[in-house]
VEXLUM-424207 format. One line per field, with one value per residue: residue in three letters; chain; x, y, z of N, C-alpha, C in turn. Coordinates in pm, whole numbers. Each point is the difference from the previous one (the first is absolute). Last residue first. Example, Ala and Ser with C-alpha at 12.3 -4.5 7.8 and 13.67 -1.06 7.14 Angstrom:
REM VEXLUM-424207
code c(SER, ALA)
unit c(A, A)
nx c(1285, 29)
ny c(-225, -572)
nz c(708, -7)
cax c(82, -89)
cay c(119, 119)
caz c(6, 0)
cx c(-77, 90)
cy c(109, 120)
cz c(73, 0)
END
This chain:
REM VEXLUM-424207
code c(UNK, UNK, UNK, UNK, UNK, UNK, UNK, UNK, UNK, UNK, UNK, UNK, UNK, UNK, UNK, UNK, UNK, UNK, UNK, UNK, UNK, UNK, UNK, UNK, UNK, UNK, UNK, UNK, UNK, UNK, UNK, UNK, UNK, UNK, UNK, UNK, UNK, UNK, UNK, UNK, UNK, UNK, UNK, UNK, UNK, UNK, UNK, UNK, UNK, UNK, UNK, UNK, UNK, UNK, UNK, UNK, UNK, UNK, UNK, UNK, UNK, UNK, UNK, UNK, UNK, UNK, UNK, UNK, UNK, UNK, UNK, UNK, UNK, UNK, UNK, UNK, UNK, UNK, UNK, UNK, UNK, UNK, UNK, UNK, UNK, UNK, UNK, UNK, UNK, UNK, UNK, UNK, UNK, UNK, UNK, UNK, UNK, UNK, UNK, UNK, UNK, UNK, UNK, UNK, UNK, UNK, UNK, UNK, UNK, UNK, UNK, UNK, UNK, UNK, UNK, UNK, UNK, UNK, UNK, UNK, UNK, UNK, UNK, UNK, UNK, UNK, UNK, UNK, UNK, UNK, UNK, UNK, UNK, UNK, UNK, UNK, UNK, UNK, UNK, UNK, UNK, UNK, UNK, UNK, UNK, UNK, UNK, UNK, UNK, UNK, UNK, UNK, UNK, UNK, UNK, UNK, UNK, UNK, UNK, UNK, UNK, UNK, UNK, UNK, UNK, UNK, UNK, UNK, UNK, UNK, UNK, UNK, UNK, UNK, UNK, UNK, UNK, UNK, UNK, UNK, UNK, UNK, UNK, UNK, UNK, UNK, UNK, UNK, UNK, UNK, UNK, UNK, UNK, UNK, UNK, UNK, UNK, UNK, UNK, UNK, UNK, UNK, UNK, UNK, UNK, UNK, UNK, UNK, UNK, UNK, UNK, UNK, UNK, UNK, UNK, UNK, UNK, UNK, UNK, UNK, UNK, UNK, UNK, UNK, UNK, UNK, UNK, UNK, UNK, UNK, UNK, UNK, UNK, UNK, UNK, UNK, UNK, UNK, UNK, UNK, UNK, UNK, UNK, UNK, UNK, UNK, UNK, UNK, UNK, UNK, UNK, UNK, UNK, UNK, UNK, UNK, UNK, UNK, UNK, UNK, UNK, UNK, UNK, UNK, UNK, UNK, UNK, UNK, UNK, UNK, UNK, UNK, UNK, UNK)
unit c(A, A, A, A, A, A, A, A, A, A, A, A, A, A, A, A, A, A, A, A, A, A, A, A, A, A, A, A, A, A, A, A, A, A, A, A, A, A, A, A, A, A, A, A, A, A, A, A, A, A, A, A, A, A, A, A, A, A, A, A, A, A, A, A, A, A, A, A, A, A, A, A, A, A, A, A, A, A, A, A, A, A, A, A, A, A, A, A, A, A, A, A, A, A, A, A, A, A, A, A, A, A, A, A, A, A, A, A, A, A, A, A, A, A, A, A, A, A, A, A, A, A, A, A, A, A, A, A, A, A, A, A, A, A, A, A, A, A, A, A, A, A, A, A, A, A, A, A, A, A, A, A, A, A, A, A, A, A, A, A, A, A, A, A, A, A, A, A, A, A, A, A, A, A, A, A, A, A, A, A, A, A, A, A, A, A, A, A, A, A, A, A, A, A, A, A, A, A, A, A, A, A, A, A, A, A, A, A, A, A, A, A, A, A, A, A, A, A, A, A, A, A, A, A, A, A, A, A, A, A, A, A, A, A, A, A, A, A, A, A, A, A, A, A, A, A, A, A, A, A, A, A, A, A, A, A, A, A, A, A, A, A, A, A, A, A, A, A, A, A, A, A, A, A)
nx c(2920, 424, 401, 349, 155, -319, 33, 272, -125, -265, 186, 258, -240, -144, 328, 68, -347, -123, -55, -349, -381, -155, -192, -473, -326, -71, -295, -464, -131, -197, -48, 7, -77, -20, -288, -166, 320, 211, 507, 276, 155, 65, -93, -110, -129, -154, -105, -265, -200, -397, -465, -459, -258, 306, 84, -299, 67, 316, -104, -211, 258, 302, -15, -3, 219, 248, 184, 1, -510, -383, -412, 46, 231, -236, -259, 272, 71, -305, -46, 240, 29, 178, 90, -221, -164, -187, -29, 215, 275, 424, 356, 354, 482, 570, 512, 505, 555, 493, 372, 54, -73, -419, -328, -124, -235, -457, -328, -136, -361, -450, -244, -190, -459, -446, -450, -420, -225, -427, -410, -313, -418, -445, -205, 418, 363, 40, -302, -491, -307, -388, -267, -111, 316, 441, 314, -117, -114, 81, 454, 371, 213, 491, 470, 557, 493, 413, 416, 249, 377, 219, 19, -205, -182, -205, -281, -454, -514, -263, 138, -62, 145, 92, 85, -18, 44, 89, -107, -26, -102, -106, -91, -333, -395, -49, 54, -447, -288, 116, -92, -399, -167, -235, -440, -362, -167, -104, 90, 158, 404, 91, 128, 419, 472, 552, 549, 359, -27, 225, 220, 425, 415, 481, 444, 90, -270, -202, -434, -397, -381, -447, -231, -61, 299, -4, 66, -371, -509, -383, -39, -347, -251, -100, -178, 238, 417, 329, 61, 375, 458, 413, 586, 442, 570, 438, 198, -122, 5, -314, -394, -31, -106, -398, -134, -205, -490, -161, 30, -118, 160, 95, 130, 76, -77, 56, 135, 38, -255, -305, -456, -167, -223, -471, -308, -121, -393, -403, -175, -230, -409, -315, -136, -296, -473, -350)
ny c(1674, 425, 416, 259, 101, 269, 475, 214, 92, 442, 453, 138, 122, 409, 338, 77, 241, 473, 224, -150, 137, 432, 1, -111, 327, 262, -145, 96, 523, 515, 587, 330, 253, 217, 3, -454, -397, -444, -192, -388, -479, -417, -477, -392, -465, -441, -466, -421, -540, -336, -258, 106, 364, 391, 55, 239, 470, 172, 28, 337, 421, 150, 411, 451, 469, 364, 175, 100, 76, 78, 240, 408, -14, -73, 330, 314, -178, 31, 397, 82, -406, -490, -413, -394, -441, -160, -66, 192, 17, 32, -180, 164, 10, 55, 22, -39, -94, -237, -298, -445, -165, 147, -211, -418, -5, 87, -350, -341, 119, -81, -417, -84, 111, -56, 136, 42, 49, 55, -208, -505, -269, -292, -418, -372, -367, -413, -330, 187, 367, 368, 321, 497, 445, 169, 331, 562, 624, 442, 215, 116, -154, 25, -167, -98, 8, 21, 168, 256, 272, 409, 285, 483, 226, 178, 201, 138, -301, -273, -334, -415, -499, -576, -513, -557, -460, -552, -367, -514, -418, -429, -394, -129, 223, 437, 304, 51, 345, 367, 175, 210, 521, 277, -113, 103, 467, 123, 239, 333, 285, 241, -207, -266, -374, -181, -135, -308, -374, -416, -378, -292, -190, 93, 161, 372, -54, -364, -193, 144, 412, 181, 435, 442, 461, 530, 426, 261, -253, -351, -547, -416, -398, -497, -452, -447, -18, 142, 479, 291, -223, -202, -155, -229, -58, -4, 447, 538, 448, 229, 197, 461, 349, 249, 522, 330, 14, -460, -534, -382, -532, -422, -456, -449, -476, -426, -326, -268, 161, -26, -164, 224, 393, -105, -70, 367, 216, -194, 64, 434, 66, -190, 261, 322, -139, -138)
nz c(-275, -50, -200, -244, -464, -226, -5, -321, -424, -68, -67, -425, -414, 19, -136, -468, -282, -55, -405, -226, 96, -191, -409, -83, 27, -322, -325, 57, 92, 224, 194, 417, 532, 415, 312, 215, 59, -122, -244, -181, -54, 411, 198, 394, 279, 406, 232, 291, 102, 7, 26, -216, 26, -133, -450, -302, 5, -275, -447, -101, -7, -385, -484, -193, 356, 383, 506, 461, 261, 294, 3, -191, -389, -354, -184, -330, -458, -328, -134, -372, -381, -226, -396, -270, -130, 444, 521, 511, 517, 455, 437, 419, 148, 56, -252, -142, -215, 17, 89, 162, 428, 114, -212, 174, 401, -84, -103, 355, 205, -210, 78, 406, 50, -405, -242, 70, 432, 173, -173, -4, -167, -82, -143, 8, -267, -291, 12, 63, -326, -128, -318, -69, 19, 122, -169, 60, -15, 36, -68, 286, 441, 323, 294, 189, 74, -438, -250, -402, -349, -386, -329, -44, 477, 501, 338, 13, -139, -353, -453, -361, -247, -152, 163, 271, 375, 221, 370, 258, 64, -387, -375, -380, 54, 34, -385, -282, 122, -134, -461, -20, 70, -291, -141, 318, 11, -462, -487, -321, 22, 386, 410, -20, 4, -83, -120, 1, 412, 256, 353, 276, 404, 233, -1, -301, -355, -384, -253, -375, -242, -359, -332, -257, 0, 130, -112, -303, -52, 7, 224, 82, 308, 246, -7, -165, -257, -351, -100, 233, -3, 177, 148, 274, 226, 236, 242, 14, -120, -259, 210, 132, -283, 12, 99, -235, 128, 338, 273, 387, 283, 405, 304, 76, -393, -346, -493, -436, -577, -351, 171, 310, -161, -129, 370, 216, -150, 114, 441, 164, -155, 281, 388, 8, -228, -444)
cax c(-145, -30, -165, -2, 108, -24, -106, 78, 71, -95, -74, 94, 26, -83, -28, 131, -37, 41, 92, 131, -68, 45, 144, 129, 44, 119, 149, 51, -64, 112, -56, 3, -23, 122, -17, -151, -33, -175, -81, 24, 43, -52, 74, -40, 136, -56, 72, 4, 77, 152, 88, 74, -94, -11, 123, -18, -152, 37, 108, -127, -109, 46, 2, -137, 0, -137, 91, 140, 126, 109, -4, -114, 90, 73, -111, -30, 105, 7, -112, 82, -75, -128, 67, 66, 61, 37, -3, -181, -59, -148, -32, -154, -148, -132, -89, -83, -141, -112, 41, 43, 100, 140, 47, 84, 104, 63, 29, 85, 119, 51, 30, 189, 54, 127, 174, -23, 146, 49, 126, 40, 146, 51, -77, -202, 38, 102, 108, 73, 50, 82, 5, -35, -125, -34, -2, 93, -69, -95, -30, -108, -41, -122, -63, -140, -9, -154, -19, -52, -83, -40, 126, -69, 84, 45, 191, 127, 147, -92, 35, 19, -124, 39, -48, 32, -93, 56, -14, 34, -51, 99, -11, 154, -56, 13, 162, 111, -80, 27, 59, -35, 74, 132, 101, 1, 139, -52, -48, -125, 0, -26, -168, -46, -126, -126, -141, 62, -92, -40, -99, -103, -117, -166, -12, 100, 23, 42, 137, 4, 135, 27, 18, -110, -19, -14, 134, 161, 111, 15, 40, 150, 12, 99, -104, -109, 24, -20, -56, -128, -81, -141, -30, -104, -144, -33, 40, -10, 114, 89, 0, 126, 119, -35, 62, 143, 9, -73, 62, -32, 43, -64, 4, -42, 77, -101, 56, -38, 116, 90, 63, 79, 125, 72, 11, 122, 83, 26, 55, 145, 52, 35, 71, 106, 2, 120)
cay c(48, -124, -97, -16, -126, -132, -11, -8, -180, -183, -14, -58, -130, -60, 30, -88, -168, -39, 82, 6, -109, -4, 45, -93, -67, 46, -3, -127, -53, -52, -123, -15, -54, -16, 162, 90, 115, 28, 21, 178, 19, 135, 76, 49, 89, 115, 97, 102, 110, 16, -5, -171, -30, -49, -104, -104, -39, -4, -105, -53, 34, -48, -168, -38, -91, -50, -70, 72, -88, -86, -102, 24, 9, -84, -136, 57, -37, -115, -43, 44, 156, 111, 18, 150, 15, 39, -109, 8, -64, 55, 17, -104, 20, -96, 52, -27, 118, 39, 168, -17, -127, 71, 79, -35, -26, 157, 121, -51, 43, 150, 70, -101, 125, -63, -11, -62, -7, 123, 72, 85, -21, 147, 117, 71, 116, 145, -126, -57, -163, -42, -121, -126, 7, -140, -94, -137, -124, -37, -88, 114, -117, 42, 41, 3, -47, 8, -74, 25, -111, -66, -65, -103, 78, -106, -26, 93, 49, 123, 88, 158, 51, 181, 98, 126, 123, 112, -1, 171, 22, 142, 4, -37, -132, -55, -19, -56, -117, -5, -30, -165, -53, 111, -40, -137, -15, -14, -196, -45, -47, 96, 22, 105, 45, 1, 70, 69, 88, 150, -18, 85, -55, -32, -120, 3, 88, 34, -42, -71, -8, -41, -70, -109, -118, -148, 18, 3, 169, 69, 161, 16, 115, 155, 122, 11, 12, -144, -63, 17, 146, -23, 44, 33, 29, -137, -71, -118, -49, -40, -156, -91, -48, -119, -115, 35, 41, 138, 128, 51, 129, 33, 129, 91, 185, 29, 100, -68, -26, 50, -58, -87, 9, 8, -134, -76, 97, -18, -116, -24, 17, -105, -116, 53, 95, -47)
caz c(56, 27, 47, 173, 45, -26, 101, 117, -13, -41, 155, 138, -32, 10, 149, 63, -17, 108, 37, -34, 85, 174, -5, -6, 130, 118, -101, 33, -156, -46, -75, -130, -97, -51, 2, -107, 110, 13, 94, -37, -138, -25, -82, -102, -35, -100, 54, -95, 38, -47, 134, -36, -14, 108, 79, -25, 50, 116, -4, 9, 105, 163, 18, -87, -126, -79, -113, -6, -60, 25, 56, 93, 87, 73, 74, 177, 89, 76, 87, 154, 9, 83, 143, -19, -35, -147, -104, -142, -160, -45, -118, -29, 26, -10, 89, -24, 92, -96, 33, -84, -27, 131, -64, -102, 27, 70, -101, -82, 120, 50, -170, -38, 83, 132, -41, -172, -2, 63, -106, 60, 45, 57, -51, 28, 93, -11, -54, 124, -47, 7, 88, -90, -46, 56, -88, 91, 27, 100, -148, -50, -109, -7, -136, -2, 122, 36, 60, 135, 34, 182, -14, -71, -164, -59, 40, -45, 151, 61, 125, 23, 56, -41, -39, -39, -87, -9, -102, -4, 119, 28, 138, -42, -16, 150, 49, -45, 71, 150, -12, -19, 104, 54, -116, 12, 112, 143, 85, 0, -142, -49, -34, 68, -73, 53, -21, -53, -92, -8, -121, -22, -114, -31, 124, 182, -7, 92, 15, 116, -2, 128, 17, -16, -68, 101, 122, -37, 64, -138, 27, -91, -130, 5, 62, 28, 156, -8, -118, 33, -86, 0, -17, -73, -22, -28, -46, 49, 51, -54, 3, 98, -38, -23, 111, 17, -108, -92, -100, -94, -50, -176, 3, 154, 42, 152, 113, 145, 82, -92, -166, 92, 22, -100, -73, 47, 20, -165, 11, 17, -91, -141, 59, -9, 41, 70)
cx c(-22, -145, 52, -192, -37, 153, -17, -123, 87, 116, -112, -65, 90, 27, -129, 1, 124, -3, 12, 103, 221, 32, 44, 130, 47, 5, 75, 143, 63, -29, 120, -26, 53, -4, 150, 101, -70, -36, -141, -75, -19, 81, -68, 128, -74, 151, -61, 105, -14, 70, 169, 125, 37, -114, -12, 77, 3, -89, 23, 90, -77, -88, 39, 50, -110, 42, -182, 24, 109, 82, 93, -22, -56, 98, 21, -82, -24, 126, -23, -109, 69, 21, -86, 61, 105, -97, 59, 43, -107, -19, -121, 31, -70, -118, -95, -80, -114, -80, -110, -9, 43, 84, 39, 11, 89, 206, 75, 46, 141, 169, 56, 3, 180, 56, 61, 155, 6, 161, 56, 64, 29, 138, 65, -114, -132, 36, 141, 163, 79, 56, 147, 28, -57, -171, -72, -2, 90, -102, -168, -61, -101, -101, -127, -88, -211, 19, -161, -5, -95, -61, -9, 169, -31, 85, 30, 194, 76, 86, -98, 9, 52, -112, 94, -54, 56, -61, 65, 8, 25, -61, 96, 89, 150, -26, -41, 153, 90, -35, 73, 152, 13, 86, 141, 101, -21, 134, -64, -53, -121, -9, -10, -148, -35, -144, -96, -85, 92, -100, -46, -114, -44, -23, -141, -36, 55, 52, 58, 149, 42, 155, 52, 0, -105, 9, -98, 56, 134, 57, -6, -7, 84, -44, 96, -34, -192, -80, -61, -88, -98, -126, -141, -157, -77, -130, -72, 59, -37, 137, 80, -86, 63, 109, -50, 101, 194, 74, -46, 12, -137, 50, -18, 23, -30, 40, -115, 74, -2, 132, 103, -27, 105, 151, 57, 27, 171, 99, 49, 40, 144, 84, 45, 146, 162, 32)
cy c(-202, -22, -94, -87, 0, -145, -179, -19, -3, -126, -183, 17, -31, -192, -100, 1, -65, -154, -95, 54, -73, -125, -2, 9, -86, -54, 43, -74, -207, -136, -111, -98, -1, -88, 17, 132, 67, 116, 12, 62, 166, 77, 124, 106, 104, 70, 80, 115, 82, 105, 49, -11, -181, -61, 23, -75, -166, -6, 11, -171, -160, -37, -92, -139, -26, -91, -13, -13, 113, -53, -53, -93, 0, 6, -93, -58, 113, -4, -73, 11, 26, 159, 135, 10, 143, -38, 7, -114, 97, -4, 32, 11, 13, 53, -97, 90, -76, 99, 61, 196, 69, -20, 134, 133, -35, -76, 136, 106, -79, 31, 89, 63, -100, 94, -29, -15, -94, -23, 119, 96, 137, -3, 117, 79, 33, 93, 138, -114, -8, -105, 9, -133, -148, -3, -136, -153, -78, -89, 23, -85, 131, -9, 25, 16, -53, -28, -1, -143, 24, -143, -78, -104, -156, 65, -79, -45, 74, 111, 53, 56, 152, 60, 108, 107, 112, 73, 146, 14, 167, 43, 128, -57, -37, -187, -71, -62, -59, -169, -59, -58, -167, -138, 76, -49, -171, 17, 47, -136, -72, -72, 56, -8, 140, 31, -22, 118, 94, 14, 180, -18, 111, -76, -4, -101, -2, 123, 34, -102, -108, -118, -70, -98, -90, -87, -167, -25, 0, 120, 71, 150, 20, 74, 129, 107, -24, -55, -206, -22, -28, 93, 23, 81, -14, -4, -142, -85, -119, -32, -43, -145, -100, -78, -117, -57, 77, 89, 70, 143, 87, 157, 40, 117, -1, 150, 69, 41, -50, -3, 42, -106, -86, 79, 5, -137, -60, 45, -47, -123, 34, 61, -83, -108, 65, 95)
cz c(47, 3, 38, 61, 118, 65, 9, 122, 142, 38, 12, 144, 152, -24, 24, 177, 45, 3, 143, 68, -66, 29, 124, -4, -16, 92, 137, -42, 102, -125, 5, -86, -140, -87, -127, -56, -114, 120, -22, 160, -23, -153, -8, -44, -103, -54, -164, 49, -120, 83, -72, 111, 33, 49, 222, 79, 16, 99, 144, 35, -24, 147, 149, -21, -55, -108, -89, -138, -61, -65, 23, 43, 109, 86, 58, 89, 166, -5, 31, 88, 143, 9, 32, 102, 13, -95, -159, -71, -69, -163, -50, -95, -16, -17, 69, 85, -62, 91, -142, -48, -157, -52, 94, -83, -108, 24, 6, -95, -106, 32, -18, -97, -12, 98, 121, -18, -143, -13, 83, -98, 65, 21, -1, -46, 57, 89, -12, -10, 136, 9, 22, 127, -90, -16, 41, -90, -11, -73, 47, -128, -88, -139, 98, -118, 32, 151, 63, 39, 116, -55, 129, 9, -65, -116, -113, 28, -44, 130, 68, 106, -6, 90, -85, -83, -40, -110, -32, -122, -9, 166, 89, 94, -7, -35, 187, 54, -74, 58, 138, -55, -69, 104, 36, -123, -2, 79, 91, 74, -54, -132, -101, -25, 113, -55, 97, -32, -40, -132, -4, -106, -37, -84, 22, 36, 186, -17, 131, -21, 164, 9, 161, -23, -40, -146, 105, 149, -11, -36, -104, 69, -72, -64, 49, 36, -12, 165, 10, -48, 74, -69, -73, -21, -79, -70, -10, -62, 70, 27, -127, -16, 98, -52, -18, 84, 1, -97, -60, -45, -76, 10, -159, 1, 164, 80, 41, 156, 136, 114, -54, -86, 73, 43, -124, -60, 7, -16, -199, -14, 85, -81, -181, 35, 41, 116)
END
């Protein structure tokens, strides 16, 4: 079966269950999956019951596909996300994307826990993705391609919306939130990194390290989606200042700031237009 068939199965059992035409998909990383519990009218889609979805298998993601309204939106948010590290393909990582673009979502909103690499930054900071860098260095679009979808060679010189952005920046002015910006830099995990690769990463540029985001956002722009990025900065990752950390803290951080993030989201989502 190839990719085109198992999205079309796909959708075909969730637009059995409900009949709202999202525009704009959500997906809630680690500790931030509470705000698809403020969608109103919603139903709601175990992942389980879903054709060719993986199952999440990482404390703090529900795992499930949450669809309704949110500020006067359509949405369809991913309560969990999948990772490389849980053993899928970057092709099983992203196929939830091809999904919310079949559905018919035009923007798409990404979220993350991640690690400080920017001294300016502190743990609790939101960043605003202005960019990434694909350290995963391989690509989910690897394999046939399906012209019905997107090109061979997609662009990605403006992977993150540059409105998106500017929208974003302007709502948590408005809403007297601090945000940072800038690149995001992926491993693949499960281990968080040695002070030698984060100096690898800082050396290329990045502002923020995670172990997710990069390959979902590859995609949607592949699938003509807008992309505004938000990552939770949950600790730092300065090599020289290093301390063990345990995944319990980053869900705690990711908690701790989950009321700023929920209102930068829903106040973004009132001012869009797509």
């Amino acid at each position: 079966m190839n990719l085109l068939q198992k999205i079309n199965e796909a959708v075909e059992v969730i637009k059995s269950k409900v009949d709202i035409t999202p525009e704009i998909g959500l997906i809630l990383g680690s500790g931030l999956g509470t705000l698809a519990d403020e969608i109103e009218d919603k139903v709601a889609v175990p992942y389980e019951e879903i054709p060719h979805f993986p199952k999440s298998t990482v404390s703090g993601h529900a795992g499930r596909l949450v669809i309704g309204k949110l500020e006067g939106k359509k949405v369809v948010a991913m309560q969990g996300r999948f990772h490389y590290y849980e053993g899928y393909s970057l092709q099983e990582v992203t196929f939830p994307v091809y999904v919310m673009r079949a559905l018919g979502i035009k923007g798409l909103v990404v979220t993350n826990a991640c690690g400080g690499l920017n001294k300016n930054f502190a743990a609790g900071d939101l960043m605003l993705i202005t960019d990434h860098i694909n350290t995963y260095f391989t690509n989910p679009l690897i394999g046939p391609n399906y012209e019905e979808l997107g090109p061979r060679f997609p662009d990605m010189s403006e992977a993150y919306n540059r409105e998106f952005i500017a929208i974003a920046e302007r709502v948590a002015d408005k809403l007297n939130i601090k945000v940072q910006k800038g690149v995001y830099a992926p491993v693949t995990g499960p281990s968080y990194c040695t002070p030698a690769e984060l100096r690898m990463l800082i050396t290329l540029g990045g502002d923020t390290v995670g172990m997710s985001t990069v390959p979902e956002v590859i995609v949607a722009n592949y699938l003509g989606i807008k992309v505004l990025g938000i990552s939770c900065i949950t600790d730092m990752a300065i090599p020289d200042e290093l301390e063990p950390l345990t995944h319990e803290q980053v869900v705690k951080i990711a908690n701790q700031t989950r009321p700023k993030f929920i209102s930068l989201v829903k106040g973004w989502l009132k001012e869009v237009a797509l």
